[in-house]
C-alpha positions as CSV (number, residue, x, y, z in Angstrom):
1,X,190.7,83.7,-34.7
2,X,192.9,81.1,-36.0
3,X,191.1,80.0,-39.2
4,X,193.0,83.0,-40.7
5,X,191.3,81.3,-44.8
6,X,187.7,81.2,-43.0
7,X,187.7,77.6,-44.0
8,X,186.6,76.1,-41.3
9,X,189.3,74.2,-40.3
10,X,193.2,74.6,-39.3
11,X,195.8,72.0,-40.1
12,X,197.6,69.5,-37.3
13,X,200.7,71.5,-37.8
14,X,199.0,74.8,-37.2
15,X,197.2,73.5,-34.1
16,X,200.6,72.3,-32.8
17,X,202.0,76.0,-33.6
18,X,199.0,77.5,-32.0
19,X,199.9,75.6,-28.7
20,X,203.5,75.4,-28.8
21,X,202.8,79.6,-28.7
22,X,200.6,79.3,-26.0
23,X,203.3,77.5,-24.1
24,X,202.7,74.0,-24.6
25,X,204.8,71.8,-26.5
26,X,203.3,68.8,-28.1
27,X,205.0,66.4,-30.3
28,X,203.1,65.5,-33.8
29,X,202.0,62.6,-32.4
30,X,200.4,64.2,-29.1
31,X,199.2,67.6,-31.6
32,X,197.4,65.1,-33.7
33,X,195.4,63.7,-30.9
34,X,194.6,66.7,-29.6
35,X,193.7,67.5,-32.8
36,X,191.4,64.4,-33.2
37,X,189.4,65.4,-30.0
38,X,188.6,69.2,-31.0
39,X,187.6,67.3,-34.3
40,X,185.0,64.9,-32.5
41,X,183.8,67.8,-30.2
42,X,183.3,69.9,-32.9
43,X,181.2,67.4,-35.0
44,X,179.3,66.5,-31.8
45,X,178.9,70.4,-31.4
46,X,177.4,70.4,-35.9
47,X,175.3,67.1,-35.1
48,X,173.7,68.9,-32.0
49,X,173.2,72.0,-33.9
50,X,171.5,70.1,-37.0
51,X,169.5,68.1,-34.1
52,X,168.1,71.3,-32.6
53,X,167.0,72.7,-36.4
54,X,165.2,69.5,-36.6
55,X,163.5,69.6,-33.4
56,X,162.4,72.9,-34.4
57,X,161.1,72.2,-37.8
58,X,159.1,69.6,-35.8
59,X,157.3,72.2,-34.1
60,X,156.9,74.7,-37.1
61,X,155.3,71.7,-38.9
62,X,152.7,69.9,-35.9
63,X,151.0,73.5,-36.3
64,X,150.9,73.8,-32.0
65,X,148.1,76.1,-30.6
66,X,148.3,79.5,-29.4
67,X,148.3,77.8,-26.1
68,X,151.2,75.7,-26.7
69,X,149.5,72.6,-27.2
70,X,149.6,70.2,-30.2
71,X,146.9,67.9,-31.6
72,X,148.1,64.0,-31.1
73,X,146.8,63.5,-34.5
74,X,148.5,65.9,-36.2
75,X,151.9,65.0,-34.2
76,X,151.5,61.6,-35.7
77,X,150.9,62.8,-39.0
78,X,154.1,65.2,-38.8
79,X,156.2,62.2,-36.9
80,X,155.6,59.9,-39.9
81,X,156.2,61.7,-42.7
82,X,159.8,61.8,-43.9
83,X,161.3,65.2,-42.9
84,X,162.3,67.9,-45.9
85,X,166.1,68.9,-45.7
86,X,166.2,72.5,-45.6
């Protein structure tokens, strides 16, 4: 909505416009903390994400059963062997 160059990020002094438009006014200081949060939420947010694909090339790789169940061995096997980046 606001990432108008589909970069993936917005600047501190287009945040500070986005919320001084919304009715908020924030000085720099206070628009570049504000800033710094939505930054660490969203790289909480892309370290979660990249957890989850690794959980789930976990799974594809210990080969489970068609009854959900997974052979300790082959856990082990999967567990110690460096993971592939995708």
């Amino acid at each position: 909505m606001y990432d108008v160059n589909k970069t993936g990020f917005i600047s501190v002094k287009e945040l500070k416009s986005i919320l001084t438009m919304t009715g908020e006014k924030l000085s720099n200081r206070d628009s570049k903390k504000t800033f710094f949060r939505i930054k660490i939420i969203l790289n909480i947010r892309f370290y979660y994400f990249n957890f989850q694909k690794k959980v789930d090339m976990i799974l594809q790789e210990v080969n489970p059963t068609k009854d959900g169940k997974i052979k300790y061995a082959e856990m082990l096997k999967v567990l110690s062997t460096p993971m592939r980046d995708h």
